[in-house]
C-alpha positions as CSV (number, residue, x, y, z in Angstrom):
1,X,0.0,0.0,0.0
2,X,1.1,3.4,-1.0
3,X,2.2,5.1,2.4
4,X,3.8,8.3,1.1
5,X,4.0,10.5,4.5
6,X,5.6,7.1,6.1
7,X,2.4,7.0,8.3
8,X,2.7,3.4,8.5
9,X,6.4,3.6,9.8
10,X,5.1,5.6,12.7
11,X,2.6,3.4,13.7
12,X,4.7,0.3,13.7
13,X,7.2,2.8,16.0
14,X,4.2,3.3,18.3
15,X,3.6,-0.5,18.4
16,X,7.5,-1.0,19.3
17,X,7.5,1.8,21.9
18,X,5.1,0.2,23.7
19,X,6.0,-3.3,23.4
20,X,8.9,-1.6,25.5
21,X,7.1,0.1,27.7
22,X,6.7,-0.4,31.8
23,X,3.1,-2.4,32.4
24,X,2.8,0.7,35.1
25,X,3.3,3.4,32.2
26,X,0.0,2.5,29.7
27,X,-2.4,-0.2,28.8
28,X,-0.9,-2.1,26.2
29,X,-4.7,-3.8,25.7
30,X,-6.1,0.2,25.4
31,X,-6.7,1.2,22.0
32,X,-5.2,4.6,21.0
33,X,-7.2,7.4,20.5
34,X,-5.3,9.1,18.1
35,X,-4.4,9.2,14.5
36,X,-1.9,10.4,12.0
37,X,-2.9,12.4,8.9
38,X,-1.0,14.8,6.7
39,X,-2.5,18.2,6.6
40,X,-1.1,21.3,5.1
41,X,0.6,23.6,6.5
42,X,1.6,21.2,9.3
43,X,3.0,18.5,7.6
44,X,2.2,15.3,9.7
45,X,-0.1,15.7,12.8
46,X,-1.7,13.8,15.6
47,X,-5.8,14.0,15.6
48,X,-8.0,12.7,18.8
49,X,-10.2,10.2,17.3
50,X,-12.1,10.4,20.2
51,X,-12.5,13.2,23.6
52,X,-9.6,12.9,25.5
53,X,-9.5,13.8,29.3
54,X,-6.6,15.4,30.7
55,X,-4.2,13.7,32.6
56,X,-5.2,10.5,30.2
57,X,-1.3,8.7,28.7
58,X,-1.7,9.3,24.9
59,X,1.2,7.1,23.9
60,X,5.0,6.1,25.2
61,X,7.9,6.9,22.5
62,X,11.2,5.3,22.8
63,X,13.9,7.1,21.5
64,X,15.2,5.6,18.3
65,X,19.2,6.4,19.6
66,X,20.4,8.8,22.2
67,X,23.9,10.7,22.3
68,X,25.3,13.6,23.7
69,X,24.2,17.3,22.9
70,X,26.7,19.0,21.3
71,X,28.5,21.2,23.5
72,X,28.7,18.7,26.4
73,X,31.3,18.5,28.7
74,X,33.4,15.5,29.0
75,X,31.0,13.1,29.8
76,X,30.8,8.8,29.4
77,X,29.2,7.8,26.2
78,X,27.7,4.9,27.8
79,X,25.7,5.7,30.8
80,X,26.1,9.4,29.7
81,X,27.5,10.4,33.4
82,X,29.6,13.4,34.3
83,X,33.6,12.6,34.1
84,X,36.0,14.6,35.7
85,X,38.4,14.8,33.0
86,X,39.2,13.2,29.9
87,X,41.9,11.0,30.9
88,X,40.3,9.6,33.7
89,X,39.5,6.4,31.4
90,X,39.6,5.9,27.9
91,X,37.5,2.9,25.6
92,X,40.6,0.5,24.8
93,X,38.9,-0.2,21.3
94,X,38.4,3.8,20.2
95,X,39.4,6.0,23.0
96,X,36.8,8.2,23.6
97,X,36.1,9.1,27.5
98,X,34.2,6.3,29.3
99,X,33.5,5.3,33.2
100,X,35.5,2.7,32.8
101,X,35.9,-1.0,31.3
102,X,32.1,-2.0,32.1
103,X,31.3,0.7,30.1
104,X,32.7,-0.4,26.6
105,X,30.1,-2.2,25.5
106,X,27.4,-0.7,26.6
107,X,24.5,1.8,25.8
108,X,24.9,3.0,22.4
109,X,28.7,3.2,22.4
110,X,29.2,0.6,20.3
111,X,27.8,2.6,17.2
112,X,30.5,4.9,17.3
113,X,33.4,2.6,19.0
114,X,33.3,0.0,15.8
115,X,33.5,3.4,13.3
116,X,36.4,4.8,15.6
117,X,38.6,1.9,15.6
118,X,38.2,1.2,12.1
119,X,39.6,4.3,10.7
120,X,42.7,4.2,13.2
121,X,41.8,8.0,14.5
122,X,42.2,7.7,18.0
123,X,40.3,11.6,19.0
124,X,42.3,13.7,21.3
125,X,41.4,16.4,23.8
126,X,42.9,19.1,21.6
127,X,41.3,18.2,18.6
128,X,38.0,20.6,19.8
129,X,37.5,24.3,20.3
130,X,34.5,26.1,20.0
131,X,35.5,26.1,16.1
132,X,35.1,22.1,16.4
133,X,32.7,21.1,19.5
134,X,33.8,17.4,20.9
135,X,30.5,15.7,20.4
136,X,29.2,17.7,17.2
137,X,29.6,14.6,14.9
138,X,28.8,11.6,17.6
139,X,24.9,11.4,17.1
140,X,24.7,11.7,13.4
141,X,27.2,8.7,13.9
142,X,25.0,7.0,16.0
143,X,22.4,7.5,12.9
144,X,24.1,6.3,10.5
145,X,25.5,3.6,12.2
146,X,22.0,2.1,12.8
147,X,21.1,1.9,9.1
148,X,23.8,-1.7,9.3
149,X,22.7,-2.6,12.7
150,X,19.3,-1.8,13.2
151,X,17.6,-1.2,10.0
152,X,13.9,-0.9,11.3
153,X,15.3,2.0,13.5
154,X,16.6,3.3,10.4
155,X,13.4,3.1,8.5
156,X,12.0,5.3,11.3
157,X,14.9,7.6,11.3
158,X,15.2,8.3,8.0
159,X,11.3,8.5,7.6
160,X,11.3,12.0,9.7
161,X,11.5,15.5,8.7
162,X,15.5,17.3,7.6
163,X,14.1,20.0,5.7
164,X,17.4,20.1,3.5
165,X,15.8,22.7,1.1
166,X,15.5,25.0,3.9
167,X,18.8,24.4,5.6
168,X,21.1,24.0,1.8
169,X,23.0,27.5,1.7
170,X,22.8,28.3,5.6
171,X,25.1,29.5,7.9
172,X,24.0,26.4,10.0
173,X,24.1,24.3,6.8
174,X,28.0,25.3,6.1
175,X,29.3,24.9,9.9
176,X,27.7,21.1,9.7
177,X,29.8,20.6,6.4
178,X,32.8,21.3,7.9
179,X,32.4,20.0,11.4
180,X,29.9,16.2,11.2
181,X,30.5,15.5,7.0
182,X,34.2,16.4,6.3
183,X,34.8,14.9,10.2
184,X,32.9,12.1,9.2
185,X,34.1,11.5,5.7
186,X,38.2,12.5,6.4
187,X,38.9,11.4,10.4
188,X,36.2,8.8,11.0
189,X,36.9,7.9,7.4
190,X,33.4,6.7,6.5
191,X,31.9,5.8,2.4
192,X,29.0,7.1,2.6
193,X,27.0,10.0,0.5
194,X,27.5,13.4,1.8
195,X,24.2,14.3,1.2
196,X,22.6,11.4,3.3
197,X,25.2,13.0,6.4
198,X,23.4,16.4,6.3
199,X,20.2,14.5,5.8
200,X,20.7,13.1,9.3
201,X,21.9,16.3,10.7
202,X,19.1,17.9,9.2
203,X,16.5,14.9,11.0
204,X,18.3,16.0,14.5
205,X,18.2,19.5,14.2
206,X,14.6,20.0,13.5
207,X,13.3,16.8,16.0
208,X,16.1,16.1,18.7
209,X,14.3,16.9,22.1
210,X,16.9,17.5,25.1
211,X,17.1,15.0,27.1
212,X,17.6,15.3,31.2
213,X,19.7,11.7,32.3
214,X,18.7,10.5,35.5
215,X,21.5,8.4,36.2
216,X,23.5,9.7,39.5
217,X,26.1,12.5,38.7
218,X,24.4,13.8,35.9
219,X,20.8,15.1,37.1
220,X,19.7,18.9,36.1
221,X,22.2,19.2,33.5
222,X,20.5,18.5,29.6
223,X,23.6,16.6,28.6
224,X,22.0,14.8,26.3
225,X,19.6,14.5,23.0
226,X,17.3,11.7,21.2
227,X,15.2,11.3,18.3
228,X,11.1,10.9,19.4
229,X,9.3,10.1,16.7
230,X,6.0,9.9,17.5
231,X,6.8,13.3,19.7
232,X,7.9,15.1,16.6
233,X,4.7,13.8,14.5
234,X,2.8,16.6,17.1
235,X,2.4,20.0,15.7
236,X,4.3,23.1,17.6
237,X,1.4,25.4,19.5
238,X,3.0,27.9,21.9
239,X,-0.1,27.3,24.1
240,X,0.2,23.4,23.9
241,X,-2.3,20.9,25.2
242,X,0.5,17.9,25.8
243,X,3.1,17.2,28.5
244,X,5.8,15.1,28.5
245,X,8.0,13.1,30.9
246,X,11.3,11.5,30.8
247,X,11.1,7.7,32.2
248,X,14.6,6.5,33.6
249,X,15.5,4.9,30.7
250,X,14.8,8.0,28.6
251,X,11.3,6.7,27.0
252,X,9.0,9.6,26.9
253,X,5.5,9.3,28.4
254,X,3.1,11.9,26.6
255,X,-0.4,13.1,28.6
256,X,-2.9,15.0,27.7
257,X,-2.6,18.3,29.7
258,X,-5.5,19.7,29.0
259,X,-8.7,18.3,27.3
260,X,-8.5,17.3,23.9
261,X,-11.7,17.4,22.0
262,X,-12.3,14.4,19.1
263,X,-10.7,16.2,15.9
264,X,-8.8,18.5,17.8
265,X,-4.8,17.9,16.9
266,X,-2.5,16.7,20.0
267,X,0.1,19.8,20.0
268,X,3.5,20.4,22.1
269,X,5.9,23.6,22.5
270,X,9.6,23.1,20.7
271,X,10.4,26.7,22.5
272,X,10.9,28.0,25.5
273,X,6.8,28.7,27.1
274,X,8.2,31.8,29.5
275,X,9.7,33.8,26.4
276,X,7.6,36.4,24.4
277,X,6.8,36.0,20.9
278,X,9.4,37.9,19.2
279,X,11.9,35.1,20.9
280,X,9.9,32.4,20.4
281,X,9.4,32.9,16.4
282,X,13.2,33.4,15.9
283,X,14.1,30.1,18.0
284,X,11.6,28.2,15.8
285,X,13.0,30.0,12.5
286,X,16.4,29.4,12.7
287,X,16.5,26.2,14.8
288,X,13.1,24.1,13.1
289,X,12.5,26.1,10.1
290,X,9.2,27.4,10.6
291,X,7.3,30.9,11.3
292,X,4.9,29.9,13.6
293,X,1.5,31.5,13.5
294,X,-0.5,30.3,16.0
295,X,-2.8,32.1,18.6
296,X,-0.6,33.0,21.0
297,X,2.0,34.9,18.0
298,X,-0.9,36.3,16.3
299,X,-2.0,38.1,19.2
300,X,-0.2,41.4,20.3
301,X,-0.9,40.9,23.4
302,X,-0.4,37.2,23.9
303,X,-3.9,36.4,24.8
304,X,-4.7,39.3,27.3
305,X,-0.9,38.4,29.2
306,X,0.7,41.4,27.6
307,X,4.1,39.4,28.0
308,X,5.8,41.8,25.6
309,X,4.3,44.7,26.1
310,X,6.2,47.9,27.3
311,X,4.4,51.0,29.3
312,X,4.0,53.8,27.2
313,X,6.1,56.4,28.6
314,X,3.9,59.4,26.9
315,X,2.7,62.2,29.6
316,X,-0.7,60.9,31.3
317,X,-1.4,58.1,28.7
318,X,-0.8,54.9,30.9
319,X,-1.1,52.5,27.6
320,X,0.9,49.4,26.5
321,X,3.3,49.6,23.3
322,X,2.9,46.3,21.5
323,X,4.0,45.2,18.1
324,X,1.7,45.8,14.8
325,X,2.4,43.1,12.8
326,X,3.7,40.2,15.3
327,X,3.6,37.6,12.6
328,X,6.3,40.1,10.6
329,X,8.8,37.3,9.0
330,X,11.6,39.7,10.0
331,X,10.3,40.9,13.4
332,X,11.1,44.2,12.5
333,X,7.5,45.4,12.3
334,X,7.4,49.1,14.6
335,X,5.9,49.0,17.7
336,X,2.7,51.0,18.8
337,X,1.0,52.5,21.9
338,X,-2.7,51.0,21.9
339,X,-4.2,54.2,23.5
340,X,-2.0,57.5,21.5
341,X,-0.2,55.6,18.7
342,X,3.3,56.4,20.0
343,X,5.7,54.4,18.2
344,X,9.1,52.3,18.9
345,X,11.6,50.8,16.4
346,X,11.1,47.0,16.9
347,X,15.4,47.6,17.3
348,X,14.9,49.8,20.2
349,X,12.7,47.3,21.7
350,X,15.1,44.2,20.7
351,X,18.0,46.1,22.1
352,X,16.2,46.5,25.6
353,X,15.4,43.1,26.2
354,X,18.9,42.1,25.2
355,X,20.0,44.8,27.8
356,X,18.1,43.7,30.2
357,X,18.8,39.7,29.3
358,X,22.4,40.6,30.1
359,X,22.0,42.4,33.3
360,X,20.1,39.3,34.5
361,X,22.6,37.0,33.1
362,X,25.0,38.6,35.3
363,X,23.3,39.1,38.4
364,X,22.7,35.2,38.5
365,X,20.7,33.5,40.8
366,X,22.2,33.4,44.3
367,X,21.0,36.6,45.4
368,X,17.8,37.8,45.3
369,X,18.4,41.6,46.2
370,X,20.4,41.7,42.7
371,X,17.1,40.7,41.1
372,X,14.9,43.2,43.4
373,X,17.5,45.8,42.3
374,X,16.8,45.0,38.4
375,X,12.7,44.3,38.7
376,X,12.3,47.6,40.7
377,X,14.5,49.5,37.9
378,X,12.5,48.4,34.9
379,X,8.7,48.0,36.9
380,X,7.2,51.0,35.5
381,X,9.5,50.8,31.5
382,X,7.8,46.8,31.2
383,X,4.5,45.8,31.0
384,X,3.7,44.0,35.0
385,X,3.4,41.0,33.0
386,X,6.4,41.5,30.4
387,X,8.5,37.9,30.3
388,X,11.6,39.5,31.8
389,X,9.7,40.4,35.0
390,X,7.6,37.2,35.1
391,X,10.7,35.6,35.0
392,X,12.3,37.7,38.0
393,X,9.2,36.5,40.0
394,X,9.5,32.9,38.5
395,X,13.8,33.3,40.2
396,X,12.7,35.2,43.4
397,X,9.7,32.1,43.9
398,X,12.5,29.9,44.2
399,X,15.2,31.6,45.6
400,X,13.2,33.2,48.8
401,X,13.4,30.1,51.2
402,X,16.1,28.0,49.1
403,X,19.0,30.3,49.0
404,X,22.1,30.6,51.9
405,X,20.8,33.9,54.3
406,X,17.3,33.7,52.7
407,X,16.1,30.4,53.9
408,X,12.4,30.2,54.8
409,X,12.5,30.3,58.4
410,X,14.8,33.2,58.4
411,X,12.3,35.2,55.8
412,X,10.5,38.5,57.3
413,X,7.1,38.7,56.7
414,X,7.9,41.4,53.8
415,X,10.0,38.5,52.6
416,X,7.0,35.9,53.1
417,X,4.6,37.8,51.0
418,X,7.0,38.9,48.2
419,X,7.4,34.9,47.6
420,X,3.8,34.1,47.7
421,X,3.1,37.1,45.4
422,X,5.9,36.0,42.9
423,X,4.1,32.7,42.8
424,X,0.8,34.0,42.5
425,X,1.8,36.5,39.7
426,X,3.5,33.3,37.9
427,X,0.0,31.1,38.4
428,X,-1.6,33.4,36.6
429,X,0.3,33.5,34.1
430,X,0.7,29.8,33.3
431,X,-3.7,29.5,33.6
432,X,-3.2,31.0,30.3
433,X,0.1,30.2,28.7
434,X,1.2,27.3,30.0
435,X,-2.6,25.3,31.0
436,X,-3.8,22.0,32.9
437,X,-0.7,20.0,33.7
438,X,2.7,21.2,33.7
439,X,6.0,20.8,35.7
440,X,6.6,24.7,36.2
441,X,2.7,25.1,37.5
442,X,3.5,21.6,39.8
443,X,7.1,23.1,41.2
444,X,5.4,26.9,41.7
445,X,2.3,25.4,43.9
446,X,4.7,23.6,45.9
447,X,6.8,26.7,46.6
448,X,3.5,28.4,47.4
449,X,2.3,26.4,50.2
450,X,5.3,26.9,52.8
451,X,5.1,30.3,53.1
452,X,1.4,30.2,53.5
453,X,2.0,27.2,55.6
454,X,4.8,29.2,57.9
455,X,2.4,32.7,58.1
456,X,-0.3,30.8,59.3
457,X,1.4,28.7,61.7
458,X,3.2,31.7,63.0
459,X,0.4,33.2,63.8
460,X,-1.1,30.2,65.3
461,X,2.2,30.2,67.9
462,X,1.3,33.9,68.4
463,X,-2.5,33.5,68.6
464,X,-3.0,36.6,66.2
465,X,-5.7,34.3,64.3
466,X,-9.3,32.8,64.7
467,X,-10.1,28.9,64.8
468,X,-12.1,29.1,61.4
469,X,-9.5,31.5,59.8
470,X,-5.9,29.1,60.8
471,X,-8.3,26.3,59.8
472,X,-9.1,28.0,56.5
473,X,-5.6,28.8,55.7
474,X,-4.2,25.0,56.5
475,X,-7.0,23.6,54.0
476,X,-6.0,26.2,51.4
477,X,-2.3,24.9,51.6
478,X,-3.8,21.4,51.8
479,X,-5.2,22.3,48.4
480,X,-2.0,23.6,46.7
481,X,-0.2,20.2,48.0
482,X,-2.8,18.0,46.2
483,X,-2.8,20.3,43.2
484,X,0.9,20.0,43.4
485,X,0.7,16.2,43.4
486,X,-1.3,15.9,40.7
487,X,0.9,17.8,38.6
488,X,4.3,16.0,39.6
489,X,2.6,12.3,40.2
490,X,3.8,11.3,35.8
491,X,7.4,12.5,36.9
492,X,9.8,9.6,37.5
493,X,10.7,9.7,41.7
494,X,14.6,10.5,40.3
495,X,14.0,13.2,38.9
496,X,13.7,16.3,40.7
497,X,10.1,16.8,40.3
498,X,9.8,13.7,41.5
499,X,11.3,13.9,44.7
500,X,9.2,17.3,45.1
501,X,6.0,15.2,44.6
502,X,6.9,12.6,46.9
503,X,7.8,15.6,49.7
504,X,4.3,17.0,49.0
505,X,3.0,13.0,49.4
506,X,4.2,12.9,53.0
507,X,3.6,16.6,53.5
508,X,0.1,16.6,52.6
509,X,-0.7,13.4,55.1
510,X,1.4,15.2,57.7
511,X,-1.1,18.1,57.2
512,X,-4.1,16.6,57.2
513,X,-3.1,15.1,60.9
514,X,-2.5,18.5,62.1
515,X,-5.8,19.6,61.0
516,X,-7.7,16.7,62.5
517,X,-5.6,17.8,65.5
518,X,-6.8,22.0,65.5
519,X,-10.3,20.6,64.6
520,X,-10.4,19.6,68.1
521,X,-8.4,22.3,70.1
522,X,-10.0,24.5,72.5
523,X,-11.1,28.0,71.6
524,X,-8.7,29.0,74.1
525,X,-5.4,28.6,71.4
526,X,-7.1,30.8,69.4
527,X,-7.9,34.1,69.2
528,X,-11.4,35.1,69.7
529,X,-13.2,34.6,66.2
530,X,-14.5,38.8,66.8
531,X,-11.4,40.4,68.4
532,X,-8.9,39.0,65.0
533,X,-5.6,41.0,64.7
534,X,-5.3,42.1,61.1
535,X,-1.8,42.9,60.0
536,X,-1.3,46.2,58.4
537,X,-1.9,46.0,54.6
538,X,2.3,45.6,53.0
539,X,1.6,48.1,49.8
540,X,3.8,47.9,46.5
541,X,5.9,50.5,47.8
542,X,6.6,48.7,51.2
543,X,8.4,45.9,49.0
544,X,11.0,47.9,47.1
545,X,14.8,47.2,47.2
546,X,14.7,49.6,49.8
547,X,12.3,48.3,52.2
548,X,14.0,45.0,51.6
549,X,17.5,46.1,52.6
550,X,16.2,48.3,55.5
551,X,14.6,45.3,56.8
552,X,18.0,43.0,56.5
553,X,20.0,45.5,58.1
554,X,17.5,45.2,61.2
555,X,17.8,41.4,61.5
């Protein structure tokens, strides 16, 4: 049968994904509830063939071959963990970097090792630079290793997307040239085509997903990439309705986030969800080829969030300077007040998030007083809601009550609310950008609840509160714990998130006792419910820098 979109190859990948599969992680007897179709200007898509409620597993997607990103540092090509330095051990067969002797033959490795030891190039450390990166030319390897090895892998591989028209002539399209097919064809000494090299290159640039190893030693840092397939058949929305999750050996478990509705496609984010659109477009330009135009990009304001916008500085106007012509292939459309018309060179706008990109960059994220210093500079310049701030709030959410000198129980009160109203400020942001079930939304309620939890016990110790309010507040917290839960409970319990969700597990059971416990306590640990203290109301202007440092210098 005619299959000319290689629908048929992607099925048979779903099949094999799930034949490896956990039992735990889907029902192999469930019948999906999805299909793939070709539709223009997408390309290949996933359709719901049926309603789909959140939270439901749409499929599991091994990764065709793994390998390290890039610009990595020194790590083992094996198990992919962190090495101290490149001679600590080096594969007797090829010499590349490796744990140690158990790790010859495993992983994926072997692709490369057998290429390596062939040719008689044995690579050095000071064969790379930032002219030649170390791992540039592993994974297209890897890929064309598989097409001896593993040829139904290489069916799927070469079945996905390069977009060689689009890449032939590029800056991108040169550097990959010099650095993967002359590497490939001269060092590594390979016969093969160069076209069919940049073919692969062209198959990772536009569907590699980063990928987070779990393995001890090399948690948090993205060290690594792999080819999805049945990930990359999903259509780019900047306002997706999927999320995805890393298993520990790197399969990716896909749910619906939100509710999917029967002919509806299933759609993910290849970009960054807390950058504005200007960002976003260019990411997806020059790294997958495409000018999105979805909702979100077609929208100057970014669906009522304003997350670009800039405060019109015009005498007694108040209004927010946006973009004209968002969808502008260049970006270079002027910008515009919506109330007087005042314009701004899209250049002059560029130029000031760079600026203020940089000064962020370098006030890093150890101390939150540099990042008070830089919101309260640019609060009334940026929109209250512009990405660069939202992303202060996003930093200061997690550094007040995780940070050396800034710990929770050594927070003031000014302190307490300025992290609950970062988080709350985020929230609403995520309801619309970033919906339903999502790490960020999972990791901000959980930083939400302890200082609630801390005010209200405080109070409590102090009894400055009623019985019906303290009880109020604990169930409120008890709330963000199970909302917290239910958006961490698909991460696997090494990763990060995972450990935060099992925290919340025991937290949340822990809470409920204590509740049970104040359900019964006299009236007389409380204040009386008429007489309540009300703490004086903390205004914007008592949480500037100012305020902040005054109150340091006190403690």
């Amino acid at each position: 049968m005619d299959d000319p979109y290689h629908i048929d190859v992607m099925y048979n990948w779903f099949k094999y994904s799930v034949s490896k599969a956990p039992p735990h992680v889907i029902n192999k007897k469930e019948k999906r509830k999805w299909k793939i179709e070709y539709i223009e200007p997408y390309g290949r898509c996933t359709i719901a063939t049926q309603d789909i409620k959140e939270g439901e597993v749409l499929f599991v997607d091994h990764p065709v071959v793994t390998g390290p990103k890039q610009t990595s540092d020194v790590i083992c090509l094996a198990c992919y963990r962190r090495l101290n330095s490149w001679d600590d051990y080096q594969c007797s067969k090829c010499g590349w970097p490796l744990c140690g002797p158990d790790c010859e033959d495993k992983g994926y490795h072997p692709l490369e090792c057998n290429a390596f030891a062939a040719s008689g190039y044995r690579p050095r450390l000071q064969d790379f630079d930032e002219a030649q990166y170390m791992y540039e030319a592993m994974l297209p390897l890897r890929c064309y290793s598989l097409s001896k090895v593993e040829p139904e892998k290489w069916q799927t591989l070469i079945a996905m997307e390069s977009h060689n028209d689009l890449r032939r002539g590029t800056e991108l399209w040169d550097r990959e040239q010099t650095n993967v097919v002359d590497y490939l064809l001269q060092r590594v000494k390979l016969s093969v085509d160069e076209e069919l090299i940049h073919t692969i290159t062209g198959i990772l640039d536009v569907n590699c997903h980063e990928v987070r190893s779990n393995i001890p030693g090399t948690r948090d840092p993205y060290l690594v990439r792999g080819i999805y397939p049945l990930c990359a058949m999903m259509s780019h929305f900047c306002v997706n309705n999927t999320h995805h999750t890393l298993m520990d050996d790197m399969t990716m478990v896909v749910i619906a986030s939100t509710p999917i509705k029967k002919g509806e496609q299933m759609t993910a984010t290849y970009t960054h969800i807390l950058s504005a659109t200007t960002e976003r477009r260019k990411h997806l330009r020059y790294g997958k080829f495409f000018d999105c135009t979805c909702a979100r990009c077609s929208d100057p304001t970014e669906m009522g969030t304003y997350f670009g916008a800039l405060r019109c500085s015009q005498p007694g106007c108040g209004g927010n300077i946006l973009s004209t012509d968002p969808l502008a292939p260049t970006n270079d459309a002027p910008w515009a007040c919506d109330r007087c018309r005042y314009k701004v060179s899209a250049v002059t706008v560029e130029r000031l998030n760079k600026m203020i990109y940089m000064e962020l960059r370098q006030a890093g994220e150890e101390d939150p007083i540099k990042l008070e210093t830089i919101f309260k500079k640019y609060q009334y310049v940026l929109h209250p809601q512009h990405f660069h701030l939202v992303g202060i709030k996003h930093s200061l959410s997690q550094m007040y009550g995780r940070v050396a000198g800034y710990l929770l129980p050594d927070l003031s009160e000014a302190q307490l609310l300025r992290k609950v109203n970062c988080c709350r400020d985020l929230l609403q942001v995520l309801d619309v950008l970033d919906p339903g079930i999502t790490r960020l939304r999972g990791l901000t309620l959980y930083e939400l609840h302890a200082p609630l939890l801390l005010q209200a016990n405080r109070a409590f110790q102090n009894t400055t509160i009623t019985k019906s309010n303290f009880l109020q507040q604990l169930r409120e917290v008890e709330g963000y714990l199970d909302r917290t839960i239910y958006s961490l409970k698909h991460e696997p319990l090494s990763s990060f998130e995972g450990e935060i969700c099992k925290i919340a597990r025991n937290s949340i059971q822990e809470l409920r006792k204590w509740i049970q416990k104040v359900e019964t306590l006299p009236e007389t640990h409380f204040l009386p419910e008429k007489q309540e203290v009300v703490p004086g109301h903390l205004s914007e202007e008592d949480l500037t820098l100012e305020t902040l440092l005054k109150k340091l210098e006190e403690q």
